[in-house]
MARPA-352608 format. One record per residue: residue in three letters; y, x, z of N, C-alpha, C in turn. Coordinates in pm, whole numbers, plus 50000, padded with zeros to 5 digits. Layout:
<nuvexs>
ALAYXZYXZYXZ
...
</nuvexs>
This chain:
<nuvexs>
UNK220683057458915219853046058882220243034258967
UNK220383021758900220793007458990219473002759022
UNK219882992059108218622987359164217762980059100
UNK216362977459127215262970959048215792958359035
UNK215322951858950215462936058914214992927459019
UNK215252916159075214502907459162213932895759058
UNK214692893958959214202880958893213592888858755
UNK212492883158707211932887658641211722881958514
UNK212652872658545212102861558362213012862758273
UNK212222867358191212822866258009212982859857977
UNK214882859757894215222854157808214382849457687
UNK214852833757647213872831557471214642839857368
UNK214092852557338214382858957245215032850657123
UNK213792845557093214142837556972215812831456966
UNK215602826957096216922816657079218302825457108
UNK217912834057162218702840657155219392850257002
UNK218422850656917218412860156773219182846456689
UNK219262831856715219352820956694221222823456725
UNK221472819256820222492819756888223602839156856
UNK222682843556818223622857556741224132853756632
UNK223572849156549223942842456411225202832756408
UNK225942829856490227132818956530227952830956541
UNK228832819656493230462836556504231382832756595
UNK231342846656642232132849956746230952851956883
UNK229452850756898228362851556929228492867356931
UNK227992875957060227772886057061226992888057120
UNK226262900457163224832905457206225562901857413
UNK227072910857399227502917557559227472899857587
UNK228292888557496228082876657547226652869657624
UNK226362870457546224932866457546224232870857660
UNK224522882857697223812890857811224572883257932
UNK226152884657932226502877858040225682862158078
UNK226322853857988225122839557970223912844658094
UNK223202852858022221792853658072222252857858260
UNK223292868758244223302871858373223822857158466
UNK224592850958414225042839158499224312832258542
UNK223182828858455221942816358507221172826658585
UNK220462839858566219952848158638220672861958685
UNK221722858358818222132867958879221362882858905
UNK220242878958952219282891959021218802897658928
UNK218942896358820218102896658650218312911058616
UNK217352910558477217912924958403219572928058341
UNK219382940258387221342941658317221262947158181
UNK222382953558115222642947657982222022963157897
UNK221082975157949220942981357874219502976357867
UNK219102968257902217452961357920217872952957853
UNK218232943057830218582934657740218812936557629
UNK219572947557588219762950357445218292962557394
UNK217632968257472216662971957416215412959657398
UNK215312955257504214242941157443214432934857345
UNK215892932157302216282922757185216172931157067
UNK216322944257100216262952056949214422953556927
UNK213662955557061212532954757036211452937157000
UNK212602933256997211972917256952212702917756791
UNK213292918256757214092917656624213022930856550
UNK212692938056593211602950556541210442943856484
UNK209802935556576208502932456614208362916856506
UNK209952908456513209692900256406209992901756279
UNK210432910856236211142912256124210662929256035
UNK209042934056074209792942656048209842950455876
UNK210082969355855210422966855730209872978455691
UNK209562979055562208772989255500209932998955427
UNK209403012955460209493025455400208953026755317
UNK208873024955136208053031755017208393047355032
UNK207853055955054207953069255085207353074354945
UNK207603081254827207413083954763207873100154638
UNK207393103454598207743113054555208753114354433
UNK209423119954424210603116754285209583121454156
UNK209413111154007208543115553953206803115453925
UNK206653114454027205183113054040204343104153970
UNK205013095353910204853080553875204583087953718
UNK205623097753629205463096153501204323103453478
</nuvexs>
């Protein structure tokens, strides 16, 4: 296990889900970015679970779970 975080502030998701959408834009980029302005910060397996848990939370999507048939 690495050491705890000292800096504690979150990235704007948003702008960040913003800034994925540009090509050649990647998640590992993006993380660096974040690490440069916040050295002491979260590292990149925290980062990519927050962003997948923000992309969850805005977007999310339905399962019709249904039976084959049932309908006729």
């Amino acid at each position: 296990m690495g050491r705890p975080p000292q800096d504690l502030e979150e990235p704007d998701w948003a702008k960040v889900a913003t800034e994925l959408k540009r090509k050649g834009v990647t998640l590992v980029l993006l993380c660096k970015e974040y690490r440069a302005t916040h050295p002491d910060g979260y590292g990149y397996t925290w980062f990519r679970e927050q962003f997948r848990a923000f992309e969850n939370s805005t977007s999310p999507s339905f399962r019709n779970r249904h039976e084959a048939g049932a309908v006729m």
